[in-house]
N, C-alpha and C positions, 0 to 999 in steps of 0.2 A: 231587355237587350243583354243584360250582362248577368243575369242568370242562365241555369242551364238546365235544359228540358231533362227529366228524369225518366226513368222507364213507361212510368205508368202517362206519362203524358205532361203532366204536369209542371210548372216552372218551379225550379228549385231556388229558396234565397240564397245570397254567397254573403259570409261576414268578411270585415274589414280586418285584414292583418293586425292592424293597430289597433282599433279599439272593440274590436271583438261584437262588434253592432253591424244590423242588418238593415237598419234604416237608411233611409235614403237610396234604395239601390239603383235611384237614375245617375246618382253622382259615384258610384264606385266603377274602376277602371280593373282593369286585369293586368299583372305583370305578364308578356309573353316569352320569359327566359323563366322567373320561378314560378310559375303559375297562379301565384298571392293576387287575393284582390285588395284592391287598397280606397277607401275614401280620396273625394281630390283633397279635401281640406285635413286630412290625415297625414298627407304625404312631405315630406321634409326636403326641399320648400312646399307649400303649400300649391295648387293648381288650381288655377283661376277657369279653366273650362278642359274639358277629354281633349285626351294629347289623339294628335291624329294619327291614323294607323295606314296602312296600303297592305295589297299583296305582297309584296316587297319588302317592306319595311314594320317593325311591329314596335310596341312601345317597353321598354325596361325602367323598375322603379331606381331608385337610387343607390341600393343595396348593390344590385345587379350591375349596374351601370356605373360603377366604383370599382367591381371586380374585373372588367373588361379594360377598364382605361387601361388600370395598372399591368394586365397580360399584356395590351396587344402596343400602347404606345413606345416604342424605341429607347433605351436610356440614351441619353446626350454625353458624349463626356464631354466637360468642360473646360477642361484643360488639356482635352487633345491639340496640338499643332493646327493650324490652319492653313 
């Protein structure tokens, strides 16, 4: 499932961002903003089961999902008037 068919037909293994291993490739998930694949129990927090995905909506590791907050969330000012 989370490998990727190759020209010749064939499924290709993907390693783990993190530890650079190709085992277990039922438990590795795909970043779909940097394309990395990542172990669940590699990932920082660790993932207790595959994040779910839709048409719609796709999954970003932590890397990715740290660079997004900080573009798209608002700064507040704190001491503006009320």
């Amino acid at each position: 499932v989370n490998g990727s068919q190759s020209p010749s037909g064939r499924l290709r293994m993907v390693k783990c961002a993190v530890c650079s291993n190709s085992e277990d490739q039922h438990l590795i998930t795909r970043c779909d903003k940097c394309k990395k694949n990542y172990h669940l129990g590699c990932l920082d927090p660790p993932l207790s089961r595959m994040p779910k995905k839709s048409r719609t909506f796709g999954w970003m590791c932590s890397d990715c999902g740290d660079d997004t907050e900080e573009s798209d969330s608002p700064q507040v000012d704190t001491e503006a008037p009320r």
